[in-house]
Steps between C-alpha positions, in 0.01 A plus 500: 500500500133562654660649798678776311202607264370753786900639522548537080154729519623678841812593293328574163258718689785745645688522176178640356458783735872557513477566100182700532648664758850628270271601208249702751869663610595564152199641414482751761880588388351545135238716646806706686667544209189617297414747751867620514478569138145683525657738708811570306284533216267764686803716592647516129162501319185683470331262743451636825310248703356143401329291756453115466284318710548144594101410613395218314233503214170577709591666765461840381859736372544830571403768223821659332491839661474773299853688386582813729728610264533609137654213301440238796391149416338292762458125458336165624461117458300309735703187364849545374781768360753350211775818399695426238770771419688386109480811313167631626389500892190295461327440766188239522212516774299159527131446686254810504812766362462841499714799438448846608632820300349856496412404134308223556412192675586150376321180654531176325554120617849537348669888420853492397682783589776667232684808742740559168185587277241621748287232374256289677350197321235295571293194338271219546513161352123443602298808388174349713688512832436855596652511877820448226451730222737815421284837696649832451397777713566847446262752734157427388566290175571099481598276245465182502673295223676150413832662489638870587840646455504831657816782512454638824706805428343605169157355595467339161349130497396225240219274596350196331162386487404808785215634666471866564254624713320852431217677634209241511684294200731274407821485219604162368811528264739167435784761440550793737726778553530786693743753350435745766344533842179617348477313129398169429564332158269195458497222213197284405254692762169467656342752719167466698315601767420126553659359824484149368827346412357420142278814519140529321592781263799660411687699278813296312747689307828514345668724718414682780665822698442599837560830627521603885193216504309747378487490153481193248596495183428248245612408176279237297225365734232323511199419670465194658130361714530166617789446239247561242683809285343775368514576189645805396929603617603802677817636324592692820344619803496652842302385870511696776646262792411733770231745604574745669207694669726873505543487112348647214365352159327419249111318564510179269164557304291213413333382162117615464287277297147539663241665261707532209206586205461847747794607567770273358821373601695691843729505747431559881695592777765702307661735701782553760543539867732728677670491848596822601597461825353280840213763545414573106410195236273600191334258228348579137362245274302514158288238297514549149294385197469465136178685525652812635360414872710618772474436874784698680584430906727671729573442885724666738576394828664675824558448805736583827438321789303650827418827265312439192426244216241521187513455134341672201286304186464608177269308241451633144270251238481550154234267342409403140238322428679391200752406297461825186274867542293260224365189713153537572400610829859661534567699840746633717475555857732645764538414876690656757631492842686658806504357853756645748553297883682701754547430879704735698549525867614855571527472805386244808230724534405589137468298220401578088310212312379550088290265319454679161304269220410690176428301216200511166233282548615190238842490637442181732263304269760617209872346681390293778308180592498514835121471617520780767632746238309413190131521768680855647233794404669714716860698545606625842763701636615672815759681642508531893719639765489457845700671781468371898568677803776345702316502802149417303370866553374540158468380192530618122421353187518621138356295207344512152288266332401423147264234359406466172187276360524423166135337445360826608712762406549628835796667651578622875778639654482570889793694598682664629321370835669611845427362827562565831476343836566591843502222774241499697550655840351519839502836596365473868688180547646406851794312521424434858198284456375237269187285378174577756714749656488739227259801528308584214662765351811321563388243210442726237735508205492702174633397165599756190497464154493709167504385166542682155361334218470518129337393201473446118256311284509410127138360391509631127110517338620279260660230665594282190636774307665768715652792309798504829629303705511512862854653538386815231248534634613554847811729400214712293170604690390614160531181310316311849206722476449412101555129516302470867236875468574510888666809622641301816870446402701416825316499809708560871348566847654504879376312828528506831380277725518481914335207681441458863437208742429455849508164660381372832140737562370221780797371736415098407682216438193359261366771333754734324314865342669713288473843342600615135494806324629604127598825382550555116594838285567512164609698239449557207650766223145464237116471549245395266177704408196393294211697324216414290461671174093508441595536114683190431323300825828405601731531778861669490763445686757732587840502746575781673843587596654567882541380830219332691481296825263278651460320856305152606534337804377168682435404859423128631461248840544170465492228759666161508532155712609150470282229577597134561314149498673197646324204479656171610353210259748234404475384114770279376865640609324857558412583857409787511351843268540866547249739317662891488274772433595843410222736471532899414225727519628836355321857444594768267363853412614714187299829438334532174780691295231545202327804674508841388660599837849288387467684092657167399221402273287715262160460278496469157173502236560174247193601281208655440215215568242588787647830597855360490663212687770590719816286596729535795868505439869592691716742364757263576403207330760530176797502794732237616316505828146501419433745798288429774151294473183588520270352736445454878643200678374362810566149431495197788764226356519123628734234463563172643809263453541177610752224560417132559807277637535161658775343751632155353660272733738177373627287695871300359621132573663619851162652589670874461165770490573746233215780401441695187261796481366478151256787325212314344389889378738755469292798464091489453388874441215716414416878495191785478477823517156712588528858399185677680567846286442304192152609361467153330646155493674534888647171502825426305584152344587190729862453409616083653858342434615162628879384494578126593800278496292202395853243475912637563538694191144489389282823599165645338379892553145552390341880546101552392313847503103508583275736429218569742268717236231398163579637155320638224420379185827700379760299798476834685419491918237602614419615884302147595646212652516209382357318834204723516341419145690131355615335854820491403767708700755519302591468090891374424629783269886418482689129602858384484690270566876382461777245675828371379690139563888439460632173504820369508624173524774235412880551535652243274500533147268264332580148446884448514676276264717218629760454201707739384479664146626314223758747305669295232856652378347467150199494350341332215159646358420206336533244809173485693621220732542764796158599459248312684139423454444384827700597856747208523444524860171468488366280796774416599524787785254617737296827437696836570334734734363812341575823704494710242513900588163677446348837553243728386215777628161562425283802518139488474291805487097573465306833473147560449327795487142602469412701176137660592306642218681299231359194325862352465492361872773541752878510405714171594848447450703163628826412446742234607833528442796268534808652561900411478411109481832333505520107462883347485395165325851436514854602634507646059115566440350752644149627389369818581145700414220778602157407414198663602136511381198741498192319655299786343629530160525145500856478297830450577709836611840564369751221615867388421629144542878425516683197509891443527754240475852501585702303274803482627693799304184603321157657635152359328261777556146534375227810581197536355154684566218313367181732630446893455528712212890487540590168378860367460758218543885524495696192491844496601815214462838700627814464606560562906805739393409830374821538296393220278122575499513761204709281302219235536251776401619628195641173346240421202335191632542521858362811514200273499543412866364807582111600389221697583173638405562820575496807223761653642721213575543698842515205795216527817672697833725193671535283191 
């Protein structure tokens, strides 16, 4: 018995392989058969092609290729295929199934087949397993649901429990069909902009339609924030689904609350904006009050690319101070606004560019609160065109300017102003030779240039109350002469200028001398003329009519070199120094234009004391060019610059030499001048500046003026030095100084949290229990590294300047600003402010402080400017989707999320 044990296994063992063996055979015959009957099937049916794979779960299957013909179905299973043919041809597709039509693609763990219907079905038995749930795919859209049954041919579908993706949102519906390619019909909805399974918010209704995923309409919905409803029911409704960028509409306005005892309840923002076409888009907008105030915007915006782009503003306020004519202190005041942006290139040689700013003087400090603006005395505007020789032979530009100073009054307009330029040529030049070569009338070279210029000035008597306006007054010279008693109305003149240079006067390689001379003529098409009328003991001025030209001209040498100092002293890694010296020694000559022999400049009695005191004036003086000036010049100048930098030598671990030339001093200058034809006070001012990169990205200038001469008891100079009588050479008149610092630092973003968020798929407001006191990982891990992103600049600036004869003492001003300061505290914080403070004044200057949090779908945001005379705060909780932000806005209690202290309601620029 023992001794046939081993033969009873030997003989059990081959019947077992000899049955697996049959039912491997009969298997593969099965699998014949099945694939026999595919292929019938795909010459009688609609189904052109199917493909099966027979890899194993895991080792990848072959995507269903897409149909190549109308009506073609393409199919594939990474596991199995069961066909059963009764009275419909179902076919069932097992392991990671897909199939293929031009209507749509079907993946699924399961997706039976019906070739009778044109139906494909697919479902899930475990919702949670998504590599298993039901996907449908048609171009750009998906749905993902628990079960789909979809017609193929008449692309209608019916979905339950279904997720339908639109433009940054989401559709949940437990019942959904699709009638027709482009309509969705949804039962017991939710849409959101939440990506959250169980989002934050949403909106819940009855029944929702969905057109082209576009549009989304709603019938009985509701409000929903952390499953907390709100209160009130929306009968019906519609959401946009999609933006689209090319489209017109309507502006969603927004609820105005802020300052309601002045001007009452309003709406902002209402308006529309229009796409005309890819080059043309226009905006207008109006806020409206109870109060009758008004404040009316409109943009428009072109462009077409490599030609031109610009847009024109329009601003229009209407103010009450009040709510009725009958309030006390009742007022209305209007503010208005153009600005018009153009940039065109005409050419690759010409170009047009027009800044134009007009505006009343409250306008800024009436609709806006940024700091820049509301501080803005000023409005400026030019228009400028510029044309380029090919070849750079000339030059020409065009261009009028207009600024306009509101504190003051004060209006000028320079323009039209031409100007052009001829390259400088060498007229003598040989092509032949070069450098010390050159003879020297081979190195002289002439440059041309003529300029037409014009003026107009608007300084009414009485500033404050001005009967016209700048613009009448310069379309009227009638109405400019009453408001300003000037008879000067526009003011033009032409110049010509010619300057000449020689180079190279003694053949050396250390020394170079040079020759200059300057030519000017100008014209001019009035003169003025003064007399003294004994009666009256005043002076009257008159302008007399017709062309008049007049000539100066200017001649100098100058003489230059370059000095250096080596000196080889080791100090720490520095080896060695190098001192560069520049100096220029420079004299010029101008004739005395004043004489009688030039009849530029004529005598005048100015009253009647003494005989009569007599003044010297140019006929020229009310023209754009002032004319030539009087006195002689034979003035020596002197400057020296200097440069101070030092050879640093490091050594690395391999004993590698590597040398850096640093500049300790970048530029150390100073400057005189000693005219001898001066009858008094010869010697000019001692003009220094210093410029010095102190550490990388740290650098201070510095520039100081000297005087060399006493004053009076008035502040006036007198002709005495101040060596010869106090010991002193020199008295500081003017100092300055100013340097800027960047830093920048960090690139992670603030402490990073190791566990993930907690989002619960409901939420109960009165359970606390997820709400900590205390970190629950507290000490029990180690401390996180902060590398935190941080940035920020700051400008410092000092000026002082010597007030003789006053009793208030010299004028100071110091500043320090901090600029763009930008501290991520965290990958959600991030904290940004500009701070700066007046040394002098000893207060804070206008600042803003700004600090945001990203809250997953929703933006914390909170501005505010404590210091100035511009105070404010706006507070901000909103929604990250701008489709859902106005709803949020206008709802009565949630408009609440967003506040501010500002009269207008109107936001700060980038909030």
């Amino acid at each position: 018995m023992n001794m046939n044990k081993p033969y009873s296994r030997l003989r059990l063992l081959l019947l077992l392989v000899f049955v697996l063996g049959l039912g491997e055979w009969a298997m593969a015959q099965d699998s014949t058969a099945v694939r026999r009957d595919t292929t019938a099937i795909r010459q009688q049916g609609p189904i052109r092609g199917g493909q099966r794979t027979g890899r194993p779960p895991g080792q990848g299957t072959q995507q269903a290729s897409q149909p190549q013909e109308e009506g073609q179905i393409n199919f594939q299973a990474s596991d199995s295929l069961v066909f059963i043919s009764n009275q419909d041809r179902i076919a069932t597709l097992f392991g990671s199934a897909s199939v293929t039509h031009s209507a749509g693609k079907l993946k699924a763990g399961k997706v039976a087949l019906n070739l009778d219907q044109h139906r494909v079905s697919a479902d899930t038995e475990t919702p949670q397993d998504t590599l298993s749930q039901p996907v449908l795919v048609r171009e750009s859209d998906k749905v993902r649901s628990n079960r789909i049954d979809f017609n193929y041919q008449t692309e209608k579908g019916r979905f339950e429990v279904a997720r339908v993706n639109v433009q940054d949102g989401n559709l949940i519906g437990t019942k959904v069909k699709n009638t027709t390619p482009h309509v969705i019909y949804l039962e017991d909805a939710m849409y959101s902009t939440c990506q959250l399974d169980h989002p934050h918010y949403y909106i819940k209704a009855d029944r929702m339609k969905v057109v082209d995923q576009e549009k989304i309409f709603f019938q009985r919905a509701r409000l929903y924030i952390l499953d907390i409803p709100y209160p009130l029911v929306f009968p019906f409704g519609y959401l946009p689904g999609k933006f689209d960028k090319k489209q017109s509409g309507l502006l969603e306005p927004t609820y105005a609350y802020q300052d309601r005892q002045r001007r009452g309840l309003g709406l902002q923002n209402l308006g529309w904006f229009q796409y005309f076409n890819d080059y043309l888009t226009a905006q207008a907008s109006v806020d409206i009050f109870t109060s009758g105030s008004y404040f009316i915007s409109t943009q428009t915006n072109y462009r077409k690319r490599n030609n031109y782009s610009g847009n024109i503003q329009i601003g229009y306020s209407h103010d009450n101070s009040g709510l009725e004519p009958t309030d006390p202190g009742f007022s209305t005041t209007v503010q208005k606004r153009l600005g018009i942006t153009h940039n065109q290139d005409i050419s690759p040689y010409a170009s047009l560019n027009a800044n134009i700013n007009l505006r009343t003087q409250d306008y800024y400090r009436q609709n806006s609160y940024n700091n820049e603006d509301r501080a803005s005395t000023n409005a400026s505007s030019n228009l400028n065109y510029r044309y380029r020789h090919p070849e750079n032979v000339y030059n020409f530009d065009v261009s009028i300017r207009q600024n306009q100073n509101f504190a003051t009054n004060v209006t000028t307009v320079s323009g039209p102003d031409m100007n052009f330029n001829l390259k400088r040529f060498s007229p003598f030049a040989n092509e032949q030779t070069s450098g010390q070569d050159d003879k020297w009338y081979e190195t002289i070279s002439v440059r041309y240039q003529n300029t037409f210029n014009s003026d107009f000035e608007y300084r009414p008597t009485r500033a404050d109350s001005a009967k016209y306006n700048w613009f009448e007054a310069l379309r009227d010279p009638s109405k400019y002469r009453e408001a300003t008693g000037d008879n000067r109305h526009y003011q033009y003149g032409f110049r010509q200028q010619v300057d000449l240079t020689m180079n190279q006067l003694i053949p050396s390689r250390f020394l170079n001398a040079n020759i200059n001379a300057s030519y000017n003529e100008y014209w001019y098409p009035t003169t003025t003329r003064k007399s003294f009328i004994p009666d009256s003991n005043e002076v009257v001025e008159r302008k007399v009519r017709g062309f008049t030209s007049a000539r100066d001209f200017n001649t100098g040498l100058s003489f230059s070199t370059t000095v250096y100092g080596l000196m080889n002293m080791k100090i720490g890694k520095f080896q060695s120094f190098r001192h560069t010296l520049r100096p220029n020694l420079s004299f010029n000559y101008r004739p005395n234009f004043g004489s009688d022999f030039w009849e530029y400049y004529r005598d005048v009695q100015v009253d009647t004391a003494n005989g009569g005191r007599y003044n010297r004036y140019s006929i020229f003086e009310n023209e754009v060019f002032r004319g030539p000036s009087q006195g002689e010049q034979r003035s020596l100048s002197f400057s020296l610059n200097n440069v101070f930098e030092a050879k640093k030598v490091e050594r690395d671990s391999t004993g590698e030499k590597k040398e850096e030339v640093i500049r300790l001093i970048d530029r150390l200058s100073m400057s005189s001048s000693y005219n001898f034809a001066a009858d008094s006070l010869k010697l000019s001012d001692l003009s220094t500046s210093i410029s010095a990169g102190i550490l990388p990205g740290l650098d201070i200038r510095a520039n100081a003026t000297f005087n060399f001469y006493e004053r009076d008891t008035n502040g006036r100079k007198i002709d005495r030095y101040l060596l010869a009588t106090s010991g002193k050479p020199l008295e500081l008149t003017r100092f300055s100084t100013s340097t800027s610092y960047s830093v920048k630092w960090g690139n992670g973003g603030g402490f990073q949290a190791n566990d993930k968020p907690y989002y619960p798929a409901h939420y109960d407001p009165l359970n606390q229990s997820i709400f900590h006191p205390v970190d629950p990982h507290f000490n029990s891990r180690p401390v996180q590294p902060y590398d935190s992103p941080f940035s920020f600049s700051i400008d410092f600036s000092y000026s002082w300047s010597l007030n003789p004869g006053s009793s208030s003492g010299p004028n100071q001003r110091a500043i320090i600003n901090a600029r763009n300061i930008n501290l991520k505290l965290t990958p959600k914080w991030d904290f940004r402010t500009e701070i700066g403070y007046d040394f002098v004044e000893g207060k804070l200057t206008p600042s803003q402080f700004s600090l945001n949090r990203n809250l997953h779908c929703w933006d914390l945001s909170f501005t505010m400017n404590p210091f100035g005379d511009n105070k404010y705060y706006f507070f901000s909780l909103r929604v990250n989707a701008g489709r859902l932000q106005s709803i949020f806005q206008k709802l009565p209690g949630l408009n609440n999320l967003q506040r501010s202290s500002s009269e207008t309601g109107r936001a700060p620029r980038g909030f």
